[in-house]
N, C-alpha and C positions, 0 to 999 in steps of 0.2 A: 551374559548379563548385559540389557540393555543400557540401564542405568548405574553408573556405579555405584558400591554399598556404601560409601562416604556421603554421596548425593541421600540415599533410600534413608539411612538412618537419619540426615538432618529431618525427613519432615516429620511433620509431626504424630506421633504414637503409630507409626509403620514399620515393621518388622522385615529386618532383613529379607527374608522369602515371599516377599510381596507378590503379585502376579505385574509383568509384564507384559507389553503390547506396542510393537514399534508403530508409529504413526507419521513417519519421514515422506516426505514428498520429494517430486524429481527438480523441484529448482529448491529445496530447502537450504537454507543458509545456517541451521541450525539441524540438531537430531531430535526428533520427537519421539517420546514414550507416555503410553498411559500406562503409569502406576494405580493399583486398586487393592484394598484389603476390603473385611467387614464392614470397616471405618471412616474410611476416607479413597476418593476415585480424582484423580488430579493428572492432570497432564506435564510430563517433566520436561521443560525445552532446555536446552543446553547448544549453548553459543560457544564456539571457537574462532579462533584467526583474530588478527590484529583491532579488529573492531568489536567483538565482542562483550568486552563491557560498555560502548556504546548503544550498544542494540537492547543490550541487558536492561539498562538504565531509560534507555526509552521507552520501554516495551511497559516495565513495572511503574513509571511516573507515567504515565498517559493511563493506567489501568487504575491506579489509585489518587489520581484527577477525576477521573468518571464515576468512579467508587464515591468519590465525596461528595461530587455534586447531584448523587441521586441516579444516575445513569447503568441501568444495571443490565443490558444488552452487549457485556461484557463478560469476560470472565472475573472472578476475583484471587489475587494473587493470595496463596497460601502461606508461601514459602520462598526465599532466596538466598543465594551465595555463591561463594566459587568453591573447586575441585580441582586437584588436578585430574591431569589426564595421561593418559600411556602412548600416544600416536598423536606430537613430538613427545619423546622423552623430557618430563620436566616441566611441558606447558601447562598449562591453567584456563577452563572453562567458566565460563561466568554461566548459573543456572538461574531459572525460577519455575514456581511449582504452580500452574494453576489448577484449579476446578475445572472438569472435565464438564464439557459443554453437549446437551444432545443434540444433536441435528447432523442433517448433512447437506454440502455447498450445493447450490442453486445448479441446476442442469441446462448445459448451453443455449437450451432453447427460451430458457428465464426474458432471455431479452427481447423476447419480442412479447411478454406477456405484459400487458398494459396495468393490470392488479401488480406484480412483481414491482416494475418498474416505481410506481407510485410509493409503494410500501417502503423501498428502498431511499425513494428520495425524504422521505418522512422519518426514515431513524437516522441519515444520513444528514439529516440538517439536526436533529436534536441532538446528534453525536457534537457536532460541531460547536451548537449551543453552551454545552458540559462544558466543553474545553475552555468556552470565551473566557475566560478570567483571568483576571491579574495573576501574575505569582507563579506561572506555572509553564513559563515561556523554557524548552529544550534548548532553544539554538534561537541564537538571533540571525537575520537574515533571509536570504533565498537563496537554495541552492542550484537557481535557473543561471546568476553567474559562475557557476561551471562550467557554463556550455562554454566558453571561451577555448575549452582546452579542444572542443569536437575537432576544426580543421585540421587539426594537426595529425591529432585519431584516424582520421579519414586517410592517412596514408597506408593504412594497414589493410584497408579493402580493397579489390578488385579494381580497375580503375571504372568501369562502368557505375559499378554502387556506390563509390565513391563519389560522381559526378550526382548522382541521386540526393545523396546526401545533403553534399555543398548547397545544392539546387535547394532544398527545402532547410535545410540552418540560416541558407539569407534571408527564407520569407521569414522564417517563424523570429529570426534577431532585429527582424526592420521593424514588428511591431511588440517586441519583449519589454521596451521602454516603458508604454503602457501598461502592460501585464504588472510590470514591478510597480507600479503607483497603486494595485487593486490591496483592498486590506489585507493583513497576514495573520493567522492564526494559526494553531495545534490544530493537524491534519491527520488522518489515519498513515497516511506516506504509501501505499500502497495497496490500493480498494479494488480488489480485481471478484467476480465471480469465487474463487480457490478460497477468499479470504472472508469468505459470508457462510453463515449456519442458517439452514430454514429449521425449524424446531418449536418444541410444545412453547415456546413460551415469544415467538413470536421468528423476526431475519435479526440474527446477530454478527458483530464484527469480532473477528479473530486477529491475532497475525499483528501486532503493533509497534512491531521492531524498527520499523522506520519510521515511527510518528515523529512529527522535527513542528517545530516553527515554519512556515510558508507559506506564500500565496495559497489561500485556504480554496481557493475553485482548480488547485490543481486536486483536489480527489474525487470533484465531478469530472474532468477534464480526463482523467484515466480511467473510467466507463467506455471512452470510446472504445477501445480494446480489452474489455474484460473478461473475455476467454483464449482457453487456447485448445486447437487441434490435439488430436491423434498424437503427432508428431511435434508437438510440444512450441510451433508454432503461433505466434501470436494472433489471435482473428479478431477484427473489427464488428463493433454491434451498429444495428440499422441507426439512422442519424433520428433517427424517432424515438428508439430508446433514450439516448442522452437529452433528449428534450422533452421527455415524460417525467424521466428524474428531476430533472433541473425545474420543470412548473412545479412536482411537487415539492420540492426542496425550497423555494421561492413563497410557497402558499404556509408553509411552514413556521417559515422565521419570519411571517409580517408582524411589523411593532416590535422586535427584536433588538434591531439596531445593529443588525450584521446580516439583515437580506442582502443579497447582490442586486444592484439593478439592470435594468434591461442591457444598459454598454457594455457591462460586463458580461454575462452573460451573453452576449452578440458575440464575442472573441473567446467563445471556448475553443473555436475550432482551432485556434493561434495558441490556447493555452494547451491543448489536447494535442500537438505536436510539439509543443517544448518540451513538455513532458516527456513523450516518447525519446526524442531527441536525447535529456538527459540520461534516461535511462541507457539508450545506446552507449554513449559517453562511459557511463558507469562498466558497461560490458567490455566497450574496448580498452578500457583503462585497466582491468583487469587479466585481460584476453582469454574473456570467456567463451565458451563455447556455445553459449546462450544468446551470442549476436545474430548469429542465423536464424534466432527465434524473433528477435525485433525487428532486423532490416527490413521483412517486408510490408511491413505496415506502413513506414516512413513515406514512401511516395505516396501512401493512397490517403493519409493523411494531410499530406503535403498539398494533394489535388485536392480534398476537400478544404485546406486553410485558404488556396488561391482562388476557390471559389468564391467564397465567403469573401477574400480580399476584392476582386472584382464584381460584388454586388454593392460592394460600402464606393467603392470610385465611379459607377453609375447614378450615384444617388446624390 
């Protein structure tokens, strides 16, 4: 049983002997199953570990923020609550139940298609649109001051990737000051290729467990890496891509009052490695096994932020 029968009977008019369908991925932080009868086809995710109700709570308040404001390139939440669970003895999984979405994630080559790109930066700004409103703020702050904890993290690598690291935490800290002055708003937290549906009814966004309060061009800014290999490594999209999205993400929201302007947008490449950076952070804070997926991005990120750094001190 993939879902428990405590879970299967809370939803609604589903019968124990539902049909099941595991739909877990390899960095999933969660367990996914599609449940389906006659009646109803919904995806049951179920969170564990000490953040759980975090992610819970995120996932379902950003789903039903988008829900209100008309934004329906979503899924919509059925169902929620907690279970326990059997593996710890005793603990407790926060669930939610949503509607089962058709489609399937973009194929790595997506990024170099100039129709893709566009299309994405066009639900990727009305996404953000949804969210602009009072009242609906997750988390105050940025979680870019984390990166505080990175140096220290960095003793846990090799000394060579470590020197890598250091090397690219000074650039991306010496202009973070700035970054933190840019607006903050409800962000998806987590915008990779894995996390997009192509489907009858248009590109939709999945996966909202991370949406928080933050620097709102960190979910353009993690495009730059939005697939991964084979090997579960992280791989960088052409620098063309992220500036396809971002014109049409821009052409978007004019008159809005939350377009980015050109300065900001100039410093994605500074926002596109903090990001990574944090992410790292999150990995070695963990010690996941997942770090090997992000390390090698960091330098080639790092060399595109210093480029970028060295065309603004020419000018």
């Amino acid at each position: 049983m993939l879902v428990p029968p405590e879970v299967v009977s809370s939803l609604p008019g589903t019968p124990a002997d539902a049909r099941q369908q595991s739909l877990s991925g390899s960095w999933g932080s969660r367990n996914l199953a599609r449940v389906t009868t006659e009646q109803l086809d919904v995806v049951v995710k179920r969170w564990q570990g000490s953040r759980r109700l975090a992610m819970a709570a995120a996932e379902t308040s950003a789903l039903t923020t988008l829900a209100s404001a008309g934004f329906h390139q979503v899924a919509r939440v059925v169902a929620l609550g907690g279970a326990p669970v059997l593996h710890p003895p005793g603990a407790h999984c926060a669930w939610t139940a949503q509607e089962y979405l058709q489609g399937l994630a973009p194929p790595r080559h997506a990024v170099g298609d100039q129709r893709f790109s566009r299309e994405l930066g066009t639900v990727l700004a009305r996404f953000h649109l949804a969210l602009a409103r009072p009242g609906h703020l997750l988390h105050a702050g940025s979680r870019l001051d984390e990166l505080q904890l990175l140096p220290e993290l960095t003793g846990l690598l090799p000394p060579t990737e470590a020197a890598l690291v250091g090397a690219a935490f000074d650039l991306a800290v010496s202009r973070m000051e700035e970054v933190l002055a840019f607006p903050l708003g409800l962000l998806h937290g987590d915008l990779n290729l894995e996390n997009l549906l192509q489907g009858p009814n248009g590109l939709q966004l999945i996966d909202l467990e991370f949406s928080r309060v933050d620097v709102r061009l960190l979910d353009l800014a993690a495009l730059a890496a939005p697939t991964r290999d084979s090997a579960g490594r992280l791989q960088l999209a052409p620098e063309g891509f992220v500036r396809s999205v971002g014109s049409a993400y821009q052409e978007e929201l004019n008159g809005t009052g939350i377009r980015p302007d050109s300065t900001q947008l100039a410093l994605l490449p500074i926002v596109s490695l903090l990001h990574f950076l944090l992410i790292l952070t999150d990995q070695l804070r963990a010690r996941s096994p997942h770090v090997a997926s992000v390390l090698p991005v960091v330098p080639q990120l790092a060399l595109r932020a210093g480029s970028f750094a060295r065309r603004r001190r020419r000018r």
